[in-house]
C-alpha positions in Angstrom: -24.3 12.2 -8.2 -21.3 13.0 -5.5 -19.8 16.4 -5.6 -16.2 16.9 -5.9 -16.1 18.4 -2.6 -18.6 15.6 -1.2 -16.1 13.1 -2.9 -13.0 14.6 -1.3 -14.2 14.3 2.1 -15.2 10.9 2.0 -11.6 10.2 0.4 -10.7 11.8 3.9 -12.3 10.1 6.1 -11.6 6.5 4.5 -7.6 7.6 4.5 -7.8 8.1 8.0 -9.1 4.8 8.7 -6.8 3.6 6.6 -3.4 5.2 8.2 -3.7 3.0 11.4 -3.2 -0.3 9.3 -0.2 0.7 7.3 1.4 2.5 9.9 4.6 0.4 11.0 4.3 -1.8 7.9 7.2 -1.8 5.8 7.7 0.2 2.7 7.4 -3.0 0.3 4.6 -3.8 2.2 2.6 -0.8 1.9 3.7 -0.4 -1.6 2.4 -3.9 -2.6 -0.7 -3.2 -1.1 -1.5 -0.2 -2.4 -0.9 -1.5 -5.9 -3.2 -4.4 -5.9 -5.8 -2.2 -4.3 -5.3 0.1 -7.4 -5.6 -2.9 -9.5 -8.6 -3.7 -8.0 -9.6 0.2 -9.0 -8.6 -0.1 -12.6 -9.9 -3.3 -12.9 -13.0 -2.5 -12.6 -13.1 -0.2 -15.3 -13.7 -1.0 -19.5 -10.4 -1.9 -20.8 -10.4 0.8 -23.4 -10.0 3.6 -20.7 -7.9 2.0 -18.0 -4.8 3.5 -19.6 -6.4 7.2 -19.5 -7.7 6.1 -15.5 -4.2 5.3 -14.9 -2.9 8.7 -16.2 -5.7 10.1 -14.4 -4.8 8.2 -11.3 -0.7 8.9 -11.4 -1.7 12.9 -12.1 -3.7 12.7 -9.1 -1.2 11.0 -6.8 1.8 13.4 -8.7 -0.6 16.9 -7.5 -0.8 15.5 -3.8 2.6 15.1 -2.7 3.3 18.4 -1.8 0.3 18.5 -0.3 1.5 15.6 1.7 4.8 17.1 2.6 3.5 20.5 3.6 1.6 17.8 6.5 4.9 15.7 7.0 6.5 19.1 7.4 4.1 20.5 10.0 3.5 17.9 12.0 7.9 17.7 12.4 8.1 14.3 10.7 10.3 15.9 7.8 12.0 19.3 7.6 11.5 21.8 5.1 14.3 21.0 2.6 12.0 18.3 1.8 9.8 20.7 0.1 12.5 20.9 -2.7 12.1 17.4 -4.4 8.1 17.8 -4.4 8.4 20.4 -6.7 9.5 18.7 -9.7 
């Protein structure tokens, strides 16, 4: 069985790998596919929990933003009064 800690660094490494082949694609594009890729995800599991592993999912993604902007904002890509709306 993976760790959570084991699990977040492979998370990490497969992000970064990923970056370099969304970067310069548009927004729709991007958008589109990351949501057939979380189809794929939810797909795969029993249909009697894919609505609780897409809460799970949308909790997860809705705790990372301001992780993400705190980056954005380090690395100068966004400015600080960005932090406001990550709040909410």
């Amino acid at each position: 069985m993976i760790t959570r800690e084991e699990a977040i660094d492979a998370a990490d490494e497969l992000v970064e790998l990923i970056k370099p082949l969304l970067a310069g694609q548009s927004p729709i594009v991007v958008g589109s596919a990351l949501a057939q890729l979380v189809a794929i995800l939810l797909a795969g599991h029993h249909p009697m929990i894919r609505d609780a592993a897409m809460t799970v999912l949308i909790g997860l993604v809705h705790d990372l933003i301001s992780v993400e902007v705190e980056i954005l904002i380090e690395d100068g890509e966004i400015g600080p009064e960005w932090r406001e709306g990550s709040k909410q």
